[in-house]
KOLGU-4560 file (N, C-alpha, C; in nm, 3 decimals, padded with zeros to 5 digits):
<recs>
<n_xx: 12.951 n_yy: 14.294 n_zz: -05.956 ca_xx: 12.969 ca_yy: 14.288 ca_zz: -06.098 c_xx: 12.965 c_yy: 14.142 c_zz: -06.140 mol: A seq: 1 type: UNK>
<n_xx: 12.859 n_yy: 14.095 n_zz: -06.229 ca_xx: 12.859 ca_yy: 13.983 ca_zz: -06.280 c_xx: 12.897 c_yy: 13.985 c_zz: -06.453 mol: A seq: 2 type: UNK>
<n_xx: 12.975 n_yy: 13.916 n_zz: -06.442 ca_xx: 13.042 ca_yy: 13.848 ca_zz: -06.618 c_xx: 12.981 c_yy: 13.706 c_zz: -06.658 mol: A seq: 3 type: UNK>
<n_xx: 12.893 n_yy: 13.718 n_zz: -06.760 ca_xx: 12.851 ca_yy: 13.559 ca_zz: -06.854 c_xx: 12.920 c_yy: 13.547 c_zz: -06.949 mol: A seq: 4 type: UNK>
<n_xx: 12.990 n_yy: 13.439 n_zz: -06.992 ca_xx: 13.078 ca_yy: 13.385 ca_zz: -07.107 c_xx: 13.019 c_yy: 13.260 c_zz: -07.155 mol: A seq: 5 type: UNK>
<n_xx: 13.059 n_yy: 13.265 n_zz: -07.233 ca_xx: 12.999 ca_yy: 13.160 ca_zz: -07.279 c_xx: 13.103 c_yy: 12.947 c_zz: -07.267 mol: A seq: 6 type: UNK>
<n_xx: 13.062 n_yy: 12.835 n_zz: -07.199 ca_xx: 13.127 ca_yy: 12.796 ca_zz: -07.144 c_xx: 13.191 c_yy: 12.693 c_zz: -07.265 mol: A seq: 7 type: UNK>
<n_xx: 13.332 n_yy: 12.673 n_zz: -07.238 ca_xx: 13.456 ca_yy: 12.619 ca_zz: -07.412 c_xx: 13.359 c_yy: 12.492 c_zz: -07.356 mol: A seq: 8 type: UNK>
<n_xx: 13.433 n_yy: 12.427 n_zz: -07.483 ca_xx: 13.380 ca_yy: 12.290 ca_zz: -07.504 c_xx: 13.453 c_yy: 12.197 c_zz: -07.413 mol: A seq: 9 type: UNK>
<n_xx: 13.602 n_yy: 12.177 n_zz: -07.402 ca_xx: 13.681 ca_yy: 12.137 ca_zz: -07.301 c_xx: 13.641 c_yy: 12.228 c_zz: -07.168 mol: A seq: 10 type: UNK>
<n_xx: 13.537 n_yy: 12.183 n_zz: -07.109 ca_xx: 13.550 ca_yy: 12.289 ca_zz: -06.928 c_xx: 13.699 c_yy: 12.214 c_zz: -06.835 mol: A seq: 11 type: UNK>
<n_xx: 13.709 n_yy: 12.071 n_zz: -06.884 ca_xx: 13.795 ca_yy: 12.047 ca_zz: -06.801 c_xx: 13.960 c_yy: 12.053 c_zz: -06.814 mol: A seq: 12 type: UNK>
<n_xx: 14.008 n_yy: 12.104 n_zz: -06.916 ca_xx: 14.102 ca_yy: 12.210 ca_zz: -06.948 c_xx: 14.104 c_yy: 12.349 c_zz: -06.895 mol: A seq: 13 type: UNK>
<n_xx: 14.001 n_yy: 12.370 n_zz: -06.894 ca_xx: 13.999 ca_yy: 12.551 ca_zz: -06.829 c_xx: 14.023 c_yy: 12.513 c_zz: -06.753 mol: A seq: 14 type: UNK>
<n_xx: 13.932 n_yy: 12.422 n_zz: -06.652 ca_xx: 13.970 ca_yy: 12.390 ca_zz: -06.472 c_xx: 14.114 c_yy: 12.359 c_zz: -06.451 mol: A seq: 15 type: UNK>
<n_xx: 14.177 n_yy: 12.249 n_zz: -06.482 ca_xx: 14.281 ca_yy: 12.242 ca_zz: -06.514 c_xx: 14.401 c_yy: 12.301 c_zz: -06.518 mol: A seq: 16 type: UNK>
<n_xx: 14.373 n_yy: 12.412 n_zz: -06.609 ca_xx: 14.496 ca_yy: 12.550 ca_zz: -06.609 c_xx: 14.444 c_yy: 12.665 c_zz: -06.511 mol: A seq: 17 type: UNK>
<n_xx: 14.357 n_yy: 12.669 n_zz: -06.470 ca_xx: 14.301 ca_yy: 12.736 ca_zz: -06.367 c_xx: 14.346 c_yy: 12.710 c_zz: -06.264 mol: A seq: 18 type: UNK>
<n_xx: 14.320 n_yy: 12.552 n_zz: -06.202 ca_xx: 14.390 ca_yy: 12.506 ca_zz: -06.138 c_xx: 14.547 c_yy: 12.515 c_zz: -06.057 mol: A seq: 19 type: UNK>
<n_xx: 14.624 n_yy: 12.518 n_zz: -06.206 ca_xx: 14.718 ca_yy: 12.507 ca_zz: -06.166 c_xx: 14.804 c_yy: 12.665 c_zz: -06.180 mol: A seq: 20 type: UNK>
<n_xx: 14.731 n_yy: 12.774 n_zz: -06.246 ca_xx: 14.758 ca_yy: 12.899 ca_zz: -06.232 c_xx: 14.742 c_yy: 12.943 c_zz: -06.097 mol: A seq: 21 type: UNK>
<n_xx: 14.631 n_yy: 12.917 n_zz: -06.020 ca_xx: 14.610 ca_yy: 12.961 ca_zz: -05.880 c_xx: 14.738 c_yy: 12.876 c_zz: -05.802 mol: A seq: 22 type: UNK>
<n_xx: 14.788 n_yy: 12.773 n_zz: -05.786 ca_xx: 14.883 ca_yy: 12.765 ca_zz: -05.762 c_xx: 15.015 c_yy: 12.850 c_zz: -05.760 mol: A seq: 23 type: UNK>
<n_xx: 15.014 n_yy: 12.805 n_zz: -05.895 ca_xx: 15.191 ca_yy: 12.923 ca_zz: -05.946 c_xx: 15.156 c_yy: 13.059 c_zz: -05.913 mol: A seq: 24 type: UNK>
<n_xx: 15.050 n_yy: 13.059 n_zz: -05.889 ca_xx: 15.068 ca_yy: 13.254 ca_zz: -05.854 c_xx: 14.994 c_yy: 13.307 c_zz: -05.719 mol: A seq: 25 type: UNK>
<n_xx: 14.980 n_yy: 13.133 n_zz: -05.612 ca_xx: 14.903 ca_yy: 13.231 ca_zz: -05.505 c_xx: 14.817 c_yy: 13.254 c_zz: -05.481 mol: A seq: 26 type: UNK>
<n_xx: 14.695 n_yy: 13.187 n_zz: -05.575 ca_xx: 14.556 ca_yy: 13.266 ca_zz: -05.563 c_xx: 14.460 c_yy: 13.136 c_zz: -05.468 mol: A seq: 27 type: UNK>
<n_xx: 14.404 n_yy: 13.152 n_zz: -05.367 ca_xx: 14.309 ca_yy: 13.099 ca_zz: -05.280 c_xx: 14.199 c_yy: 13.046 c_zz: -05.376 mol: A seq: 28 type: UNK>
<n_xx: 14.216 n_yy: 12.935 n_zz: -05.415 ca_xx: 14.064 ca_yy: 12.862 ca_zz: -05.499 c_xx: 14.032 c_yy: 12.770 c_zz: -05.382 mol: A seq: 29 type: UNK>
<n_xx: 13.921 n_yy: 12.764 n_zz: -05.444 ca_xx: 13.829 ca_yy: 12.610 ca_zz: -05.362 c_xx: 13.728 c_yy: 12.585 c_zz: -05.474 mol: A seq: 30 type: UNK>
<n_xx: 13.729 n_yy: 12.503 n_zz: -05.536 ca_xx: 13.558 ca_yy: 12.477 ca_zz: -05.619 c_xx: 13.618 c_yy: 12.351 c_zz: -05.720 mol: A seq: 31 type: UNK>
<n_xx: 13.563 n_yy: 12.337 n_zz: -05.767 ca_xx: 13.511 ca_yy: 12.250 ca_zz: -05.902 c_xx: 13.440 c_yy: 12.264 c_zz: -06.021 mol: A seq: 32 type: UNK>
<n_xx: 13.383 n_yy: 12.172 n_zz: -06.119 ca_xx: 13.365 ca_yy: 12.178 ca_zz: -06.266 c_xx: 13.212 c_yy: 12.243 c_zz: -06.242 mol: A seq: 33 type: UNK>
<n_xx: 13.135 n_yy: 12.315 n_zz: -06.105 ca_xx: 13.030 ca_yy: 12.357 ca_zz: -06.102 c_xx: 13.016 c_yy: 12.471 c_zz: -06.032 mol: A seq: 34 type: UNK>
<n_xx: 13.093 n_yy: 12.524 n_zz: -05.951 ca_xx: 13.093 ca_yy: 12.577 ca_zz: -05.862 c_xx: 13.239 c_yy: 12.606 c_zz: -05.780 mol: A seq: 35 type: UNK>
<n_xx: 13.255 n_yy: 12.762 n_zz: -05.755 ca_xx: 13.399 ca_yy: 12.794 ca_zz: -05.656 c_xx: 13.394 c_yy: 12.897 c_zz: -05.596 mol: A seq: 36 type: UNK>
<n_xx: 13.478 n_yy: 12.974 n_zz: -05.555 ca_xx: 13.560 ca_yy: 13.095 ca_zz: -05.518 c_xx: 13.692 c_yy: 13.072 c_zz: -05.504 mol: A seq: 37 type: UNK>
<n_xx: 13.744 n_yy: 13.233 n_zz: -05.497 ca_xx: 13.899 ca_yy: 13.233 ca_zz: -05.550 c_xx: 13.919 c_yy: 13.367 c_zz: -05.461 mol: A seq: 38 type: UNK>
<n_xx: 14.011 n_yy: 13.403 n_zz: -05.458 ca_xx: 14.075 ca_yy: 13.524 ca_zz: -05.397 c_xx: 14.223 c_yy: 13.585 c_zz: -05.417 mol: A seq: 39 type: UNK>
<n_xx: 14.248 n_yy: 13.668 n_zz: -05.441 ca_xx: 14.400 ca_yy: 13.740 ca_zz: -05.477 c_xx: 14.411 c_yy: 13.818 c_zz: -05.550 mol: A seq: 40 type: UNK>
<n_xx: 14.498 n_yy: 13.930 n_zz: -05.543 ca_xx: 14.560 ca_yy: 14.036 ca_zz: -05.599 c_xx: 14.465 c_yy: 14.130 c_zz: -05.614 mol: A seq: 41 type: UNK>
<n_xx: 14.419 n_yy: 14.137 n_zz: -05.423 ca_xx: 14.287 ca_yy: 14.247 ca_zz: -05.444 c_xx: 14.135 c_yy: 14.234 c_zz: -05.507 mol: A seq: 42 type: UNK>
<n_xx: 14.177 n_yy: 14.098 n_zz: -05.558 ca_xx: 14.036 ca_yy: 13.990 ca_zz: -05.627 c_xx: 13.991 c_yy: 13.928 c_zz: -05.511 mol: A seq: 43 type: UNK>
<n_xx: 13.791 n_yy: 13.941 n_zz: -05.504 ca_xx: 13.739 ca_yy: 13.813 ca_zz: -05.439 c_xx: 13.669 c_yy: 13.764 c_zz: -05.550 mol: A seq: 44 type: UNK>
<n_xx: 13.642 n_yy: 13.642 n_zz: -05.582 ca_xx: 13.494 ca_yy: 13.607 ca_zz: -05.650 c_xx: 13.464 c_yy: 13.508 c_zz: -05.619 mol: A seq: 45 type: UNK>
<n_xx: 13.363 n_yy: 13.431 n_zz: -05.716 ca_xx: 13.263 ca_yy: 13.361 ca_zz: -05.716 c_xx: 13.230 c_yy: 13.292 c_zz: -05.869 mol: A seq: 46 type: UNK>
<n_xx: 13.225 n_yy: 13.189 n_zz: -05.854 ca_xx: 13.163 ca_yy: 13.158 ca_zz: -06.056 c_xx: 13.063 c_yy: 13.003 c_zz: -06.013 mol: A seq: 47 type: UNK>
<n_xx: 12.975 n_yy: 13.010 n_zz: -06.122 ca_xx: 12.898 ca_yy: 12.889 ca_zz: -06.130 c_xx: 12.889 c_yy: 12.878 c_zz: -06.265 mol: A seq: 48 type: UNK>
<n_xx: 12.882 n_yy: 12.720 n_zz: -06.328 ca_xx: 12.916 ca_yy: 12.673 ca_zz: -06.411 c_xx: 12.747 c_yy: 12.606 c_zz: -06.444 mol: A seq: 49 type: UNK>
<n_xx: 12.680 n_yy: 12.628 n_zz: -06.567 ca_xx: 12.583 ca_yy: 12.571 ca_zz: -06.627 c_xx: 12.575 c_yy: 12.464 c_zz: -06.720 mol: A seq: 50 type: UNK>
<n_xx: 12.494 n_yy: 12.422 n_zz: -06.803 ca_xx: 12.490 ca_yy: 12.386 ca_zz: -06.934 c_xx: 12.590 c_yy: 12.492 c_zz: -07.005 mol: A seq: 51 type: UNK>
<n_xx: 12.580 n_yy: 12.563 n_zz: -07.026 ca_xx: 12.565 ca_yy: 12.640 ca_zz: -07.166 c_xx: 12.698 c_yy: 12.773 c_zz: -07.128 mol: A seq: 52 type: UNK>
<n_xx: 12.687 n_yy: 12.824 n_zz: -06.960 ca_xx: 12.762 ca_yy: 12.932 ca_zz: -06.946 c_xx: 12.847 c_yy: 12.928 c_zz: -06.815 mol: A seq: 53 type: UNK>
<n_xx: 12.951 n_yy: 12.998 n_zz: -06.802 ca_xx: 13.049 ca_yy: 13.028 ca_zz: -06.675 c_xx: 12.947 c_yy: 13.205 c_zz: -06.663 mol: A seq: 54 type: UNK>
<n_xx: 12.911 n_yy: 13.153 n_zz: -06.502 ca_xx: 12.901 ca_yy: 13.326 ca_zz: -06.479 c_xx: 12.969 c_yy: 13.319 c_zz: -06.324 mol: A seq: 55 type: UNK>
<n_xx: 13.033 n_yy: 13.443 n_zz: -06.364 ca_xx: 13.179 ca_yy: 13.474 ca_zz: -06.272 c_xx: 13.109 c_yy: 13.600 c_zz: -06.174 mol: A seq: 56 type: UNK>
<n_xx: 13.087 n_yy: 13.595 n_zz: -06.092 ca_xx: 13.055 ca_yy: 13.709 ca_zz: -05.964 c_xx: 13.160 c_yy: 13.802 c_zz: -05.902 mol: A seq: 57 type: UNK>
<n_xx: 13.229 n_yy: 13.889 n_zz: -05.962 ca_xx: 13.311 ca_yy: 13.946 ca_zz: -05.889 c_xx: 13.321 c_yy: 14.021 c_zz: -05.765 mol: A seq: 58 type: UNK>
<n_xx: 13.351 n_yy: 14.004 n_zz: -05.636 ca_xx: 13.301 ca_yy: 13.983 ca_zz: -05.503 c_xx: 13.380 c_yy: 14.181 c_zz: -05.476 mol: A seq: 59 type: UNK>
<n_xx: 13.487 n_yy: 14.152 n_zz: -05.521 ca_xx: 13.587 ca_yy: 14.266 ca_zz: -05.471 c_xx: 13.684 c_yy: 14.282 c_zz: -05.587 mol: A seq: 60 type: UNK>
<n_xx: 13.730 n_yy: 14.406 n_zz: -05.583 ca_xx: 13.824 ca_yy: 14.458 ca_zz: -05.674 c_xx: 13.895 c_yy: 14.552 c_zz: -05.680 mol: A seq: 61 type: UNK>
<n_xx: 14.026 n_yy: 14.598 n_zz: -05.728 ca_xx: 14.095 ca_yy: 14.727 ca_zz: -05.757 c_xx: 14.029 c_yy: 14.813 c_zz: -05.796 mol: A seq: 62 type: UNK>
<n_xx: 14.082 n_yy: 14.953 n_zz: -05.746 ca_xx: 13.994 ca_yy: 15.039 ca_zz: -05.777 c_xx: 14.007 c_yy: 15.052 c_zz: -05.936 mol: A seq: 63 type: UNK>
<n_xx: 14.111 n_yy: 15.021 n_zz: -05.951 ca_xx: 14.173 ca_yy: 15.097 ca_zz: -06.119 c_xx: 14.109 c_yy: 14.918 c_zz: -06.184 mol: A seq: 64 type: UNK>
<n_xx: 14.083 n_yy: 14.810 n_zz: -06.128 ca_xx: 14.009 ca_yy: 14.784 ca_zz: -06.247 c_xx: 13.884 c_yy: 14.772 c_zz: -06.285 mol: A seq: 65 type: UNK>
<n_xx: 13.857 n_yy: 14.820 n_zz: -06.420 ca_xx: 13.728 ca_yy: 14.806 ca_zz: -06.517 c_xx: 13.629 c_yy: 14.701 c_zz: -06.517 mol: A seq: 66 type: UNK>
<n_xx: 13.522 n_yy: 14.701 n_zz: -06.508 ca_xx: 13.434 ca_yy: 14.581 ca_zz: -06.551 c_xx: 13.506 c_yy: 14.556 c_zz: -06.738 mol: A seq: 67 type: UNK>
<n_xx: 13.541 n_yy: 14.661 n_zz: -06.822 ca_xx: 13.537 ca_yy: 14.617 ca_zz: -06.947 c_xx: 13.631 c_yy: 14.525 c_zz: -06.989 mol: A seq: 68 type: UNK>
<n_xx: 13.735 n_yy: 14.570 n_zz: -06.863 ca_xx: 13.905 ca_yy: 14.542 ca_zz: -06.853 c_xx: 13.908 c_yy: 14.399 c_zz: -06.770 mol: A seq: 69 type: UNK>
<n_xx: 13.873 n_yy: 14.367 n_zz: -06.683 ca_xx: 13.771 ca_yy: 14.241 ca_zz: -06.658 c_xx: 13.763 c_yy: 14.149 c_zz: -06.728 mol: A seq: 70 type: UNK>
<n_xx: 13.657 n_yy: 14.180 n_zz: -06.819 ca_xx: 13.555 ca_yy: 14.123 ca_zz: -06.916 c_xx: 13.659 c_yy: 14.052 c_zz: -07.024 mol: A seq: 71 type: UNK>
<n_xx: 13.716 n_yy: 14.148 n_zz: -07.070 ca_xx: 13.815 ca_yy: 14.132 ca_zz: -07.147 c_xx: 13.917 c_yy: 14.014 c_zz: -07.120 mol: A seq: 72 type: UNK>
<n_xx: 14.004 n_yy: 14.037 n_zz: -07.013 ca_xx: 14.088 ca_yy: 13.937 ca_zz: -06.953 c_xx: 14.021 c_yy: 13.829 c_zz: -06.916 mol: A seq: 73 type: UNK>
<n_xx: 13.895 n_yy: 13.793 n_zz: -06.862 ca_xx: 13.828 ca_yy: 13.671 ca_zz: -06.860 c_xx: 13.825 c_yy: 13.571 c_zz: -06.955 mol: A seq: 74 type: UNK>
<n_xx: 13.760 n_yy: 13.677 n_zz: -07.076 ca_xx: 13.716 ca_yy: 13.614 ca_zz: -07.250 c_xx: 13.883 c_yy: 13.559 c_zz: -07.254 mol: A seq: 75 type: UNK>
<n_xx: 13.940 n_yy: 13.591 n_zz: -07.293 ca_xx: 14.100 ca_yy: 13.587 ca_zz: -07.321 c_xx: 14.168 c_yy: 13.471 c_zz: -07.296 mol: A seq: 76 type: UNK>
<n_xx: 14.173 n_yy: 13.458 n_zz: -07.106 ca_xx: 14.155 ca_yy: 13.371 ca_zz: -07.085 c_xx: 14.089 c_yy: 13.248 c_zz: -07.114 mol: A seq: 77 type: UNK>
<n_xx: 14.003 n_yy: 13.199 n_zz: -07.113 ca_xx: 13.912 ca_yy: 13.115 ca_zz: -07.162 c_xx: 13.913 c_yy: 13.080 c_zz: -07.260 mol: A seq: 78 type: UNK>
<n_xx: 13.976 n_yy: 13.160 n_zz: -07.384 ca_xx: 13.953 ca_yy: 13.164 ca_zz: -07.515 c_xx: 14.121 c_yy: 13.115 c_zz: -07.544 mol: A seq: 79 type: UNK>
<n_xx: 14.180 n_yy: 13.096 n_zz: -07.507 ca_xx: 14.363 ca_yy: 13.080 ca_zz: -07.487 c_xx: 14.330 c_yy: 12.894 c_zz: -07.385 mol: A seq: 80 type: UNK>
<n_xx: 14.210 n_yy: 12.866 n_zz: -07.359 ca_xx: 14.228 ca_yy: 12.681 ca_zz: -07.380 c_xx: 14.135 c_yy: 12.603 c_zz: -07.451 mol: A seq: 81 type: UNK>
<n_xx: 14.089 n_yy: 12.680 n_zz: -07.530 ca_xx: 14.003 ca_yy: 12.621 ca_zz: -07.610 c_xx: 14.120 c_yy: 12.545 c_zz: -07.743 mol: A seq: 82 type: UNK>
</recs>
């Protein structure tokens, strides 16, 4: 399952609280302002960072969650450091 968003104007705020969310809660990152993976809470993924967009590769997932439900919590995210 792949998700395109469109990428905030601050990327290095998202990274940032991203950053430091995978911390406080545990989650396995490795990457940077171009490129990562992450892992936890039954999550694997993947994201690469463009000009213009974040597209997020979702590797693995709960059964009970949604691509829409996903999608949703991504935008949200993202849209909460702008």
């Amino acid at each position: 399952m792949t998700i395109k968003i469109n990428k905030p104007q601050d990327i290095n705020a998202l990274f940032l609280k991203a950053k430091e969310d995978a911390i406080k809660h545990n989650i396995t990152w490795t990457g940077d302002l171009h490129s990562g993976h992450g892992s936890g809470f039954g999550f694997e993924g993947k994201y690469v960072v463009d000009e213009n967009h974040i597209t997020i590769t979702v590797l693995k997932r709960p059964l009970l969650a949604t691509k829409s439900r996903i999608e949703r919590e991504v935008k949200n995210y993202v849209t909460q450091t702008e």
